[in-house]
N, C-alpha and C positions, 0 to 999 in steps of 0.2 A: 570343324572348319578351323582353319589358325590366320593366322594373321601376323603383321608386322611388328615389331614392339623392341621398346629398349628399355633395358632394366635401369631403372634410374635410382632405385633405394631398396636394402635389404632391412627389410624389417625386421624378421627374424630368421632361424633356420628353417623354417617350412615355408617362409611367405615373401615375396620380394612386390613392390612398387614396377609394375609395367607402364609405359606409356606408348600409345600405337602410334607410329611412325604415319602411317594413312589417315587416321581419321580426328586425332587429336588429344583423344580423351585417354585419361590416366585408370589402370586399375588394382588393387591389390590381386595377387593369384598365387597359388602355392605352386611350391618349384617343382611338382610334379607335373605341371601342367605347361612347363617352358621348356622348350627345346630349341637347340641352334638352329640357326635358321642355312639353307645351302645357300652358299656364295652367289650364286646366279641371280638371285632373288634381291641381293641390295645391291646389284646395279641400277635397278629403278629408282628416283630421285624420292625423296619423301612427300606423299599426295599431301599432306595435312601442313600447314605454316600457321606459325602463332602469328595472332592480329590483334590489335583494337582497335577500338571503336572512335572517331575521330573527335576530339572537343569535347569528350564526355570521362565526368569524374565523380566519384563520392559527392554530396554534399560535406559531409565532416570526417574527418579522418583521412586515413590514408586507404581503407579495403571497404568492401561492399558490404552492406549487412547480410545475412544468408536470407530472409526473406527476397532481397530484392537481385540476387541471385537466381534462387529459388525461381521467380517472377519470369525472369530471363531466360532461364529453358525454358519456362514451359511455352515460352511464346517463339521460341526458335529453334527447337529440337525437334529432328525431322521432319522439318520445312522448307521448302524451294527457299531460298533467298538469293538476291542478285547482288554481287558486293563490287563496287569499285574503288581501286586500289588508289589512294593519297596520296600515301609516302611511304617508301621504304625506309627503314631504317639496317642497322649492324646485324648478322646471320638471318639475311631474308624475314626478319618481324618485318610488320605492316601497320599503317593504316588503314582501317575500312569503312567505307560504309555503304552502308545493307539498305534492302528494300526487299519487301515480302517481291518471290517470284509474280508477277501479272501485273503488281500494283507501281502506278509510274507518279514522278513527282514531278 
């Protein structure tokens, strides 16, 4: 199966940095594994838009510890969630915020 993706970093000569246009997530792949996509195919807009989360920041520093990362898939990775949009910001970013699918506030 393939999918949508834009090479954003060559790491080396066997392996480039993809990131899927549809779904969000980034992966390494070797360049045997990337082919050009037919033109007809990005005329579709891109499914996936970068968002955060609204009011919500580190305690200390400026990045998230990988535990609490970590934390954050596993409590949101292929899961319904229901996100309503805050504010948009410059290239379609967002704010969101979420709620497990069923559960209302």
């Amino acid at each position: 199966m393939w999918y949508r993706g834009r090479i954003t970093k060559m790491v080396d000569s066997q392996l480039v940095e993809v990131c899927y246009v549809d779904f969000g997530n980034c992966e390494r792949v070797p360049v045997s594994k990337v082919k050009t996509i037919k033109e007809e195919w990005t005329e579709l807009p891109a499914q996936a838009i970068q968002c955060s989360l609204q009011s919500i920041s580190p305690v200390s520093g400026s990045t998230w510890p990988d535990a609490t990362v970590e934390r954050f898939k596993n409590l949101t990775m292929q899961k319904k969630l229901v996100g309503k949009v805050i504010q948009k910001g410059k290239e379609n970013a967002c704010s969101i915020m979420f709620m497990q699918h069923g559960v209302h506030t």
